[in-house]
C-alpha positions in Angstrom: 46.0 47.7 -21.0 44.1 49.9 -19.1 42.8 48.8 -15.7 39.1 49.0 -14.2 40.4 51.1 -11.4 42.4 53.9 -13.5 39.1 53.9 -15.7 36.6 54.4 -12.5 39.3 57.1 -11.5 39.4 58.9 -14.5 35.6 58.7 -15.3 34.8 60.5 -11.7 36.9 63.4 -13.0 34.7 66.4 -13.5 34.1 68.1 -16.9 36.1 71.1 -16.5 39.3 68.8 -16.4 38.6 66.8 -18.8 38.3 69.9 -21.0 41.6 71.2 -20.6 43.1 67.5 -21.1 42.0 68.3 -25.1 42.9 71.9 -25.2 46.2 72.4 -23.3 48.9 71.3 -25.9 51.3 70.4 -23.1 48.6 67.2 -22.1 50.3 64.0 -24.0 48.3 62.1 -26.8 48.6 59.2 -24.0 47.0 60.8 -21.5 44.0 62.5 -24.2 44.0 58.4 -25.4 43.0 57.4 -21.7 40.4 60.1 -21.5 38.4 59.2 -24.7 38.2 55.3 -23.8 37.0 56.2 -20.5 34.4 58.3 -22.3 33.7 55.4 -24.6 33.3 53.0 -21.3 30.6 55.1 -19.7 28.0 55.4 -23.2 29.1 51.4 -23.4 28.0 51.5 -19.8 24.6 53.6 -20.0 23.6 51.5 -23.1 23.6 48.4 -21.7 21.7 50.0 -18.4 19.5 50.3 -20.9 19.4 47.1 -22.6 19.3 45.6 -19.1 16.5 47.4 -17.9 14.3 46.9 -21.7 15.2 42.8 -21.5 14.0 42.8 -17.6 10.6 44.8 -18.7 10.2 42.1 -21.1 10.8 39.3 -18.9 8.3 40.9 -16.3 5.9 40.6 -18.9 6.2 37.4 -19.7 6.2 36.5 -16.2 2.8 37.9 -15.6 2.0 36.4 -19.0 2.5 32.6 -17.2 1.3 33.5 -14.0 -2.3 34.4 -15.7 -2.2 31.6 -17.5 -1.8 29.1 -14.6 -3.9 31.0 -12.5 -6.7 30.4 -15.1 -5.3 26.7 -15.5 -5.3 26.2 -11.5 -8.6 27.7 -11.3 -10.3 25.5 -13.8 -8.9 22.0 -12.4 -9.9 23.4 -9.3 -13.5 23.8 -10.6 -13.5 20.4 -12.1 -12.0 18.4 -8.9 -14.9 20.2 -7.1 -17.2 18.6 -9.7 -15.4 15.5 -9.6 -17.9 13.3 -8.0 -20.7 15.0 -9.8 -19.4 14.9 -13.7 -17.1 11.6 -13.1 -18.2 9.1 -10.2 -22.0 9.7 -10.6 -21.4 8.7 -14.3 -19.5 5.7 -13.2 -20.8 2.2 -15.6 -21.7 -0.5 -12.9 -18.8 -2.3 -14.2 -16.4 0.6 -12.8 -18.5 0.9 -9.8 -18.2 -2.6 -8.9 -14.5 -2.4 -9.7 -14.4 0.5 -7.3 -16.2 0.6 -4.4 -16.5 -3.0 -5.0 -20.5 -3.2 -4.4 -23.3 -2.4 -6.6 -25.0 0.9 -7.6 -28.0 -0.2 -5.6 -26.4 -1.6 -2.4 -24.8 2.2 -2.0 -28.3 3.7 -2.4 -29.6 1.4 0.0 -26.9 2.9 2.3 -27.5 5.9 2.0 -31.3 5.9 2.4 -30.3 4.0 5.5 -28.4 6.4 7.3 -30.2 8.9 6.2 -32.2 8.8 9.5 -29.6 8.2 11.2 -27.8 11.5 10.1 -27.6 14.5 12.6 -28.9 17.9 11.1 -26.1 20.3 10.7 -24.9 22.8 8.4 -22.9 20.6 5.9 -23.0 22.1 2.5 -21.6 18.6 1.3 -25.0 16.4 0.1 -25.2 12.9 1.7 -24.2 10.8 -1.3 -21.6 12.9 -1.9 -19.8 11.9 1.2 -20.6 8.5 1.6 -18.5 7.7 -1.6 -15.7 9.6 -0.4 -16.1 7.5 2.9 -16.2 4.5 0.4 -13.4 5.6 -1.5 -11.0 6.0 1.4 -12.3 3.0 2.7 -12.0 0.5 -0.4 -8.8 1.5 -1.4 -5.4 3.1 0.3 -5.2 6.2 -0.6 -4.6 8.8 1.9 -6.7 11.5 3.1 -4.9 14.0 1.3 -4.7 12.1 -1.9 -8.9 11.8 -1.8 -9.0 15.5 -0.9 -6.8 16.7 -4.2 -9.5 14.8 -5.8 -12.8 15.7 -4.6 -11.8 19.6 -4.4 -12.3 19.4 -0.4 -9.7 20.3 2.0 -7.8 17.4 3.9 -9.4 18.1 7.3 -12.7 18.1 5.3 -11.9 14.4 4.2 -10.7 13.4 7.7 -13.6 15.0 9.7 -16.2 12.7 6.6 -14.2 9.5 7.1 -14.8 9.4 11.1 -18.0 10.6 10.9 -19.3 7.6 8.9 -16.8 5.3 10.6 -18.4 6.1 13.9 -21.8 6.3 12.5 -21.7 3.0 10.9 -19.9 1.6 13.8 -23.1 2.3 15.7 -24.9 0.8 13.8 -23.5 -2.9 14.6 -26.5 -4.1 16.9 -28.5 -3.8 13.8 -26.4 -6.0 11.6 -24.3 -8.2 13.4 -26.1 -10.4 16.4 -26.1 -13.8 17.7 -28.7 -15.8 15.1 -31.9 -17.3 16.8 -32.5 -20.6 17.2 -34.1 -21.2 13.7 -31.7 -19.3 12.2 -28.9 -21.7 14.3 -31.2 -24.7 12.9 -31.0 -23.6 9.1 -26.9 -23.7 9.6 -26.9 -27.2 11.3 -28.6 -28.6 8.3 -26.9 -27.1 5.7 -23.3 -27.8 7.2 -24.1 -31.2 8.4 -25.5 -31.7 4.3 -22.3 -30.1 2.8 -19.3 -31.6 5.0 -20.8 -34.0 7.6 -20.3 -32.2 10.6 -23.2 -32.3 13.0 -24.2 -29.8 14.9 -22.6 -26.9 14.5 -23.9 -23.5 14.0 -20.7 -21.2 13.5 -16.8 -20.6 12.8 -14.7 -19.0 14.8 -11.2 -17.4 13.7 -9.2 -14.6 14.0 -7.6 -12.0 11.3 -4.3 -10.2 11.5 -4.5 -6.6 10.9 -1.7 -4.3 10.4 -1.6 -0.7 12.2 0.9 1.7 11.1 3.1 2.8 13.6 2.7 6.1 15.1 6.8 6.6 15.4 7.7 6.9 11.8 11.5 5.6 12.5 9.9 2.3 14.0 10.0 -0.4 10.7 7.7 -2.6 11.9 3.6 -2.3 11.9 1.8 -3.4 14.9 -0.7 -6.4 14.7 -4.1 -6.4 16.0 -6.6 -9.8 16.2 -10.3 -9.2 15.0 -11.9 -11.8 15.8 -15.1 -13.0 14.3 -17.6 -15.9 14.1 -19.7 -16.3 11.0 -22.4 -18.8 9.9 -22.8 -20.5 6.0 -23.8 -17.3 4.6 -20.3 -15.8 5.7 -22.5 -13.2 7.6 -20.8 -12.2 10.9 -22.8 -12.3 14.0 -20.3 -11.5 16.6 -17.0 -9.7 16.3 -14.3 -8.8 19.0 -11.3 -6.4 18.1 -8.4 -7.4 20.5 -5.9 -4.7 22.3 -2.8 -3.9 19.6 -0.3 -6.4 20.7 -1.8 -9.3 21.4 -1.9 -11.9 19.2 -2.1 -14.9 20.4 -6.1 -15.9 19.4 -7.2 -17.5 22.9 -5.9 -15.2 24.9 -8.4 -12.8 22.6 -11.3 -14.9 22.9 -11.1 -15.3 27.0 -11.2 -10.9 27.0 -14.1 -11.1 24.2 -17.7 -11.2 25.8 -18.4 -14.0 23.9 -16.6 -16.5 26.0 -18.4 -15.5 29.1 -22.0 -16.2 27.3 -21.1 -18.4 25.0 -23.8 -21.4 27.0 -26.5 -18.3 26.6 -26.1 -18.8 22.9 -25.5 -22.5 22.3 -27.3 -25.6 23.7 -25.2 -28.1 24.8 -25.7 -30.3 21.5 -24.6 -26.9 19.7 -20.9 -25.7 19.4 -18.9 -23.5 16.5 -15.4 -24.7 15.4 -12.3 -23.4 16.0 -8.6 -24.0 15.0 -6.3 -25.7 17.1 -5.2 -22.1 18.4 -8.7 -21.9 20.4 -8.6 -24.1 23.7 -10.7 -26.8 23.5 -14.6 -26.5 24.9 -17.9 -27.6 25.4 -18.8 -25.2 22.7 -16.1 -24.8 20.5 -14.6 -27.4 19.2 -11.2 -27.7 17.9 -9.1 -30.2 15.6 -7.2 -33.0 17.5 -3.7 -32.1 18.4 -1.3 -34.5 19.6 3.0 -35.1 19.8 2.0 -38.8 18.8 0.5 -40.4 15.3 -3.0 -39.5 15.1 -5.8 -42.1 14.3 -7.2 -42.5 11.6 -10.8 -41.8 12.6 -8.6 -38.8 14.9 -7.4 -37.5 10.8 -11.1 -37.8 9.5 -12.4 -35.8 11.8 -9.5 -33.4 11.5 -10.0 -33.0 7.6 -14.0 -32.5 7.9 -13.0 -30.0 10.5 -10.5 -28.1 8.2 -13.1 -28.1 5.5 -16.3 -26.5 7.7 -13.8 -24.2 8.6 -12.9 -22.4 5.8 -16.3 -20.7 5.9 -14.6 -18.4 8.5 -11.7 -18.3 6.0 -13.2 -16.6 3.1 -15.5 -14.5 5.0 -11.9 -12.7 6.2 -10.5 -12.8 2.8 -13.7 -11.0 1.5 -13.6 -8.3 4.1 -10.4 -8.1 3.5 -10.5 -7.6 -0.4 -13.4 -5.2 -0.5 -11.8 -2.8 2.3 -8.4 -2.0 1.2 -7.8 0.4 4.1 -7.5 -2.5 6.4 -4.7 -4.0 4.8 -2.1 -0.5 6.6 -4.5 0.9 9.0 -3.0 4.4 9.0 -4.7 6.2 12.2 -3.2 6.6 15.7 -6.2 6.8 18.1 -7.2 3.1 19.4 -11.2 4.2 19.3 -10.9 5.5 16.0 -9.1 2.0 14.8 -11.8 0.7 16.6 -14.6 2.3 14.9 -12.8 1.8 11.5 -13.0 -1.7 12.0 -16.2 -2.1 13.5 -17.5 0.0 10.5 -16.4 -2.1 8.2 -17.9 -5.6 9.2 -21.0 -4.0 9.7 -20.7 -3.1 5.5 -19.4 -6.3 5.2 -23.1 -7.9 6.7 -24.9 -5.3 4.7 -23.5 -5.8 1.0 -24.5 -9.6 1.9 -27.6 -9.2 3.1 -28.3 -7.1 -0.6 -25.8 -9.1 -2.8 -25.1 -12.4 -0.8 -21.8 -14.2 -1.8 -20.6 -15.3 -5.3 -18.7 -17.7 -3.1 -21.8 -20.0 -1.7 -23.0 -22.5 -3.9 -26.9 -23.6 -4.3 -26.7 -26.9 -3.3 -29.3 -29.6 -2.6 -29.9 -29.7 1.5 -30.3 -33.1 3.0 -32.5 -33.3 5.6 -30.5 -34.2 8.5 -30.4 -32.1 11.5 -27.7 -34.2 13.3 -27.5 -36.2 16.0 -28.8 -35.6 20.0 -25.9 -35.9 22.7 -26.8 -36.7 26.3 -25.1 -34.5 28.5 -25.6 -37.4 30.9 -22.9 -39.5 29.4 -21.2 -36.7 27.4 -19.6 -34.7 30.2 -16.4 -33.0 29.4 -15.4 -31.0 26.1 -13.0 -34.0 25.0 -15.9 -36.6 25.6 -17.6 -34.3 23.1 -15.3 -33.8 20.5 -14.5 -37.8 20.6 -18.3 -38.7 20.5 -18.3 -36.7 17.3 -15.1 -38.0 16.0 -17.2 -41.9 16.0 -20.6 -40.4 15.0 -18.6 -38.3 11.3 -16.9 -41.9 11.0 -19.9 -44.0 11.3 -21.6 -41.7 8.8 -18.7 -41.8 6.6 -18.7 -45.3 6.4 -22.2 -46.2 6.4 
């Protein structure tokens, strides 16, 4: 057999040798053999050169062929994500809508007029509705920034820049929505709590929510926890909010930092208070179950459970906040004023899609009226006094 390296020898001979290989009769027939397969080899070897080189035009034209064809793909979904609030969310039924942003057609339109004069001029090519959706996009579900980019045809920085823009802007906007009521608006809540659970008195819940904030070392497993604290009336309209530091969460410790606790007797007459679970200290003003190592009485329990029940106002005003903005379930941002903001932002929405929806949760319901009862500071003294003059007054009513 012949080798490759006797071959590559013999080919490099030059022409004139090879010539007198065929016509001197002393060359052997084995060595004239050698000389025609190497000849063979090298048209073998120049014909598939040329195969190779027609089969890798070919496949350079297809190539290009592919390459047009997602280029023209590319281009057209990028024209139709660009479009993609205009030809798909603007056509949303109000079913969807709801579904999605989780608030009616009207209610975003009200929004947007809103802050419309609220809006600095500037240079944005990007129309006013358009980015409040995308605002209300991020915020209502988890997606990520990039994820709501791909989709609106906007670059990622775009979506980030829209998102804290409205976050601040609507943050700002808290004095407007969320304030301490006035007395008659304290008065209307004392009736209608005192005619649904027989609890006199009060004017507001306190409680706090657990919120989670992702982590800003991705090797660390655990989220950190944040407190928002919040008091609402019978509308489950929030009228004073607190976000506590990340890491602390233990609720009273939140409330003594909030400045609610240091004008708390600005807001409420003495005869006034809000309730509070048993995680609140117990004060003049806020009220809190009885807790005790030994059997409680039974007039102790009956207060207890009408307690329990006025407080789940507070309750469902967090699970509603909670269900319309999905962001806050993983808070994924790093900057504590920016968390901030989020979360302001978002209970001031909260107040506003009441104010234009109210609450499929509240119940018409006939209002007795009872305003309560009057407590003489005189003989009432101390925030236990209070809580155990109450405790006889809900059982007397009970009973009578």
């Amino acid at each position: 057999m012949i080798q490759n390296s006797a071959l590559k020898k013999i080919m490099n001979f030059d022409k004139e040798f090879i010539m007198e290989l065929f016509l001197d009769d002393n060359v052997s027939n084995i060595n004239r053999c050698v000389v025609a397969a190497a000849n063979v080899m090298s048209e073998n070897n120049e014909n598939i050169s040329c195969i190779n080189e027609v089969i890798m035009k070919e496949n350079v034209n297809q190539f290009l062929t592919i390459e047009s064809k997602e280029l023209v793909k590319n281009t057209q979904n990028l024209h139709s994500r660009n479009n993609f609030y205009e030809n798909v969310v603007a056509k949303y039924t109000e079913e969807l809508y709801v579904s999605k942003f989780k608030m009616k057609k009207t209610t975003v339109k009200a929004l947007i007029d809103h802050l419309q004069e609220y809006m600095k001029p500037c240079s944005s090519v990007i129309p006013l509705d358009k980015k409040v959706h995308i605002f209300l996009w991020l915020l209502t579900s988890d997606s990520s920034f990039s994820a709501v980019a791909e989709l609106f045809g906007l670059h990622k920085s775009s979506v980030s820049y829209i998102f804290h823009e409205f976050a601040t802007l609507l943050s700002e906007q808290k004095y407007h929505f969320i304030n301490w009521p006035s007395l008659e608006e304290q008065h209307v809540t004392r009736i209608k709590v005192n005619s649904r659970y027989g609890f006199p008195n009060c004017v507001g819940f306190i409680n706090a929510c657990r919120l989670k904030i992702k982590p800003k070392n991705t090797r660390k497993e655990k989220s950190d926890i944040m407190l928002l604290q919040a008091v609402c009336d019978e509308t489950l309209m929030f009228f004073d909010i607190h976000i506590g530091e990340v890491g602390n969460t233990h609720k009273n410790r939140v409330y003594r930092e909030s400045q609610l606790a240091h004008e708390i007797k600005n807001f409420i007459d003495f005869d006034n208070h809000i309730l509070g679970n048993s995680e609140y200290k117990l004060r003049k003003n806020l009220i809190t179950p009885f807790t005790s190592d030994n059997s409680l009485t039974s007039e102790e329990l009956k207060f207890n459970e009408i307690h329990r029940k006025a407080c789940t106002y507070i309750d469902h005003a967090f699970e509603i906040l909670k269900d319309r903005f999905k962001k806050l379930d993983s808070i994924d941002i790093n900057k504590p004023e920016a968390i901030n903001s989020l979360i302001c932002a978002a209970c001031v929405l909260h107040n506003f899609v009441l104010l234009h929806e109210g609450s499929s949760y509240l119940k018409k319901e006939a209002v007795i009226n009872d305003d309560g009862v009057t407590i003489n500071p005189s003989i009432v003294k101390s925030a236990e006094d209070k809580r155990q003059f109450l405790c006889h007054y809900i059982n007397y009513m009970d009973s009578s």
